[in-house]
N, C-alpha and C positions, 0 to 999 in steps of 0.2 A: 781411923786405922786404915792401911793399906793392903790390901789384899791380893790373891792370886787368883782368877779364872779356874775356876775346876772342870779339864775339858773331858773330862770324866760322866758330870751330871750338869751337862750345858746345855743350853739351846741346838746348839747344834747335835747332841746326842739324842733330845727328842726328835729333831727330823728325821737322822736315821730308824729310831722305831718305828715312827710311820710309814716309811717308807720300805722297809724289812716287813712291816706287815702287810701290805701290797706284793711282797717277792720281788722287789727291786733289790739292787746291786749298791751300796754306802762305802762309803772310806773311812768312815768312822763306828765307834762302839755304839750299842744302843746306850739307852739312860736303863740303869739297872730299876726297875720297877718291882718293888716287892708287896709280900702280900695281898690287900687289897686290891691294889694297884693291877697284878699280874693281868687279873678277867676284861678289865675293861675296851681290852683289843676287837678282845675275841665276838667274831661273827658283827665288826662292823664295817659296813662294803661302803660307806661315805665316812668321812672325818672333817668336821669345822676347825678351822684352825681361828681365836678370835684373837687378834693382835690388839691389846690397849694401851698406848704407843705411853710412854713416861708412867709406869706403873709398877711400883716399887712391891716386895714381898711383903715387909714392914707394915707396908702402907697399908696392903689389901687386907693383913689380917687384924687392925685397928679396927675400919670396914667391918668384916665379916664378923665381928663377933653380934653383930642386928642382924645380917643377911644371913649367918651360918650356911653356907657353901663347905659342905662335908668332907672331898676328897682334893685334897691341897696338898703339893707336894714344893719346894722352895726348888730354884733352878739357879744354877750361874748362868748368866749373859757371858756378852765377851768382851775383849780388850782391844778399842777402847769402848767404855759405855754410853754409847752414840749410835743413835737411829739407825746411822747411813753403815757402819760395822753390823750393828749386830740384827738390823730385818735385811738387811743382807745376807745373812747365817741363816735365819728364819726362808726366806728363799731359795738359797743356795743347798743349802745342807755342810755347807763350807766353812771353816776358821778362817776369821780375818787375815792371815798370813797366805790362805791359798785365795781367796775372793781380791787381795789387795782393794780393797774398798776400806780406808781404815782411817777416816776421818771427815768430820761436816766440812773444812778447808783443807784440804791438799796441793799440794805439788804437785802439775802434771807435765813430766818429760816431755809429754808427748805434744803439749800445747805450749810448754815453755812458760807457764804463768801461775801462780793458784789460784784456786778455783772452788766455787761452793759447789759441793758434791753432790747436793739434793735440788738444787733449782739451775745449775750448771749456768750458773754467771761468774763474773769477778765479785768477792766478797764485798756486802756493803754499797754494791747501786745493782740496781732494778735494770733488766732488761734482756736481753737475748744475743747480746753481740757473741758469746761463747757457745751458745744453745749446738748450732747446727754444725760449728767445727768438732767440739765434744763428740756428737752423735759419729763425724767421719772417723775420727780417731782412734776413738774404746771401742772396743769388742763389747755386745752384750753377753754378759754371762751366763755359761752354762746353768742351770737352773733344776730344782725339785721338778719343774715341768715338761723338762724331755727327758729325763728320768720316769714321769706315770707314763708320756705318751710312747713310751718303746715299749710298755707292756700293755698297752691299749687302754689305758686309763683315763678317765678325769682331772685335770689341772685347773683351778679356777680362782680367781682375784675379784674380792668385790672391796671399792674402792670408793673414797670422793672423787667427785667429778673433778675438781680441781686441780686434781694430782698424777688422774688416771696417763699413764703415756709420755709423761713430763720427767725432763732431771731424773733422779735413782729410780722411778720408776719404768723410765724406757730402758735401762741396764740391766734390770732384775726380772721383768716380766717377760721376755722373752716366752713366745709359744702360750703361754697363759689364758686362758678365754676371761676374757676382761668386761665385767661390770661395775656400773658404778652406781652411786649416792647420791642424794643432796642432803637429808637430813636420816636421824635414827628410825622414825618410823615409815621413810624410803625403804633406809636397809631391811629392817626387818619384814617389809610388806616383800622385799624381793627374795628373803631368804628364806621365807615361809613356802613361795611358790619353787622357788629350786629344789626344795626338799623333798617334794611330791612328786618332782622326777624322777627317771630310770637313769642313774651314774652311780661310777662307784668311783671310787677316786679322794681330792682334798681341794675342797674350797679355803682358799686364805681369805680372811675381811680384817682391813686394818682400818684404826678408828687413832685418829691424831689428834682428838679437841682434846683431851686430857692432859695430855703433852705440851699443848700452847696455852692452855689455862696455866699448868704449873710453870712456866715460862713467866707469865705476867706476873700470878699471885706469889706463887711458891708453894710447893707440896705439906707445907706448915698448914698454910692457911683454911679458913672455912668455907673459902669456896671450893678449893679444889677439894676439899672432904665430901661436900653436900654433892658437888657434880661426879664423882668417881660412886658415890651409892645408889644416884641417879641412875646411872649406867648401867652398875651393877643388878640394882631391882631389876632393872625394867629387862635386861639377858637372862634374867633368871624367873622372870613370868614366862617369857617366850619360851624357853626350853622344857619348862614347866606342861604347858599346854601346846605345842608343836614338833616338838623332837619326834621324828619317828624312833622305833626301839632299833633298825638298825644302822643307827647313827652315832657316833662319838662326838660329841662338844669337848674342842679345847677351849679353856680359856687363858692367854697369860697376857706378856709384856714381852719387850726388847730390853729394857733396863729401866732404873729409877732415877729419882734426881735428889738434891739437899737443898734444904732452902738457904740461901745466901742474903743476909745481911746488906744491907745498903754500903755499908762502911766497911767491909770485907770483900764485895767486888771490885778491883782495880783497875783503875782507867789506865793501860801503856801505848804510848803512842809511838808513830815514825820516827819521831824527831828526837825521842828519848837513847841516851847513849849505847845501849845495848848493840842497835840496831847497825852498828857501823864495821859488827862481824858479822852480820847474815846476810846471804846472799839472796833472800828475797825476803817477805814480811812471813812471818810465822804462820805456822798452819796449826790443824789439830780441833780443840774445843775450848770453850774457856775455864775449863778446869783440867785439861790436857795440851798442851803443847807439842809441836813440834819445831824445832831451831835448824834452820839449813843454814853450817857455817858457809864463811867464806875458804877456810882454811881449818884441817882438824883440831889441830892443837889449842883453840880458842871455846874448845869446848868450859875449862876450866873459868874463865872470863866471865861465860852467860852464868855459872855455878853460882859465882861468887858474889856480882851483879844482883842477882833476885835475893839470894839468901843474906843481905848484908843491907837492900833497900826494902824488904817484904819477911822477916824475919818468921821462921816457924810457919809459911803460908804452903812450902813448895817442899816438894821431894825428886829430885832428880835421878836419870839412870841414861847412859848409853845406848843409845839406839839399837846396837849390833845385841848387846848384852840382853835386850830386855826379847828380843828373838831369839836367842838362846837360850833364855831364863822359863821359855814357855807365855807368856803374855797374851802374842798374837795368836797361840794354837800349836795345832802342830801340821803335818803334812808337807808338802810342795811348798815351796818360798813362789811368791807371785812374783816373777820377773821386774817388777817395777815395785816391790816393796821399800827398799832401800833407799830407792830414791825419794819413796813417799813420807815416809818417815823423818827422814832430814839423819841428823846427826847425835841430836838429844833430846828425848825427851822431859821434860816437866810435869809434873803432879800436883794438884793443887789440894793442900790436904785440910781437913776438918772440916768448916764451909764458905772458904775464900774462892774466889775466882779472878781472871784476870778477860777485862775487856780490850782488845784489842783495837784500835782506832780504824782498820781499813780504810773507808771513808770521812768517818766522821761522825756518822750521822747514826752508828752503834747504840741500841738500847742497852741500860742496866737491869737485868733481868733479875728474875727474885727466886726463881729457881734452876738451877743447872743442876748439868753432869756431863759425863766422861773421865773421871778419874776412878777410885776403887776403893771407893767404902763401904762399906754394908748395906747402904741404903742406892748406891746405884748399881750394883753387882747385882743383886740377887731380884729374883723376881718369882711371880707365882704360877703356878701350873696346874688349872682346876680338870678336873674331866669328870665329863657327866652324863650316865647315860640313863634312859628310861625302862 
């Protein structure tokens, strides 16, 4: 089933609460927090924001029914349901439509090429040849973090080492007091002793192995079940026995994935006919697309193409139209959105996907997202205080 973004009770709605509870300045609504919910602000001068990066609502409350984590509340992510969109929201406070960050491969004007968004190379080989031209070109983004430091607050990032400063991380961190990881009981030994400091402000800690498991295995499977309860125990001893009382623990995600079928992922390649309307190789995710024609009118062509070689796999829509329809958000259009997005988009519905060849050398993964089902839309939002 295909869904809408509710930017109503979105990720990005939770940032403005936090941030509103600080007395900072938002562009958006808060998330409407009722009953229970309402106290859990109140009288906390620190807030952990914990990001567990491919972690579905669905998923957690399978989980949870051993761990019972109490105050659960379900959240839309945003459009599209991809790392690089939506912890980009998760930092910004932004809709993909004003952050233009709206895809793992885009199109970028400004370098004339696409480009993977997270590690800022050419999609599909390893290396750096894009790294240090990306970094001249994009602006790092406005950020949740010069929003705390205008009120004299706390901004903080604790991160793998591997990622600390690198791709989406040098665009989004901006101003950030940045730590990092190597493993869980790294993090926790660091986040035990930052807790017993004097700040008030928001620590982000974003945690990706969950994400690259469901990648390998697929969010079906018993590993990524065993390792997401893993997680979960072991965040829920810690809070247990270290939370100070005036402290708020988030817990959520950026979006979820489906597990896809061996014979439901599709290999399309360069050399396959489509390809001889676009005006460069496709962008987006492999269960989102984005098509940059050569010419408008051939929009009707890619339509006809997938849904007549991949029957029942795709749902198509308009580029312009799905920016009107609400999709990416609402707010300021990012000067470069348009161009980012191409012409049309593609949906990959149920749990098919489409691998794209770049290079070549593409793994068939066994779980994905970026498109808008129930299981990568929505995500969970625990808060816990002592």
């Amino acid at each position: 089933m295909i869904n809408k973004p509710d930017y109503s009770r979105s990720i990005v709605n939770i940032v403005s609460t936090i941030l509103k509870h600080f007395g900072c300045e938002t562009q958006h609504s808060e998330f409407p927090l009722e009953g229970n919910f309402e106290g859990f602000f109140k009288n906390s001068n620190k807030i952990v924001v914990f990001l567990i990066d491919g972690l579905g609502y669905n998923k957690f409350l399978k989980v949870n029914q051993v761990l019972n984590f109490e105050n659960v509340l379900k959240v839309s992510s945003v459009f599209p349901t991809t790392t690089v969109a939506a912890v980009t929201s998760w930092f910004t406070g932004k809709t993909p439509q004003e952050h233009g960050l709206v895809g793992y491969i885009l199109y970028l004007r400004e370098i004339g090429s696409i480009t993977n968004m997270i590690e800022f190379t050419y999609p599909g080989i390893e290396g750096n040849i894009f790294s240090g031209l990306i970094k001249k070109r994009l602006h790092r983004l406005e950020n949740v973090f010069d929003v705390l430091r205008e009120k004299g607050l706390y901004g903080g990032v604790l991160t793998h080492s591997t990622i600390a400063n690198s791709g989406l991380s040098y665009l989004i961190h901006r101003n950030a007091h940045i730590m990092t990881y190597y493993y869980m009981g790294d993090l926790l030994a660091t986040l035990k002793k930052r807790l017993t400091e004097d700040w008030s402000g928001v620590l982000y800690i974003y945690w990706g192995h969950l994400d690259g498991l469901g990648h390998k295995k697929g969010p079906d499977s018993e590993a990524y079940e065993m390792e997401l309860t893993r997680i979960l125990r072991e965040l829920k001893g810690f809070v247990e026995n270290y939370l100070p009382p005036d402290t708020l623990f988030i817990m959520t995600s950026d979006h979820g994935m489906v597990q896809v079928p061996s014979g439901e992922n599709h290999i399309i390649k360069p050399s396959d006919p489509f390809n001889r309307v676009l005006s460069c190789p496709p962008g987006g995710e492999m269960r989102m697309m984005y098509f940059y024609l050569q010419k408008k009118h051939m929009q009707q062509y890619i339509v006809d193409y997938f849904q007549e070689n991949y029957p029942n796999a795709t749902y198509f829509l308009n580029s312009k139209d799905a920016v009107v329809e609400g999709l990416f958000g609402t707010g300021r259009i990012h000067p470069e959105l348009y161009n980012r997005i191409g012409d049309v988009i593609m949906l990959a519905t149920g749990q098919s996907a489409f691998t794209y060849l770049y290079s070549g050398g593409e793994e068939r993964l066994a779980g994905l997202h970026g498109s808008l089902t129930d299981e990568e839309l929505y995500v969970p939002l625990v808060l816990i205080r002592r």
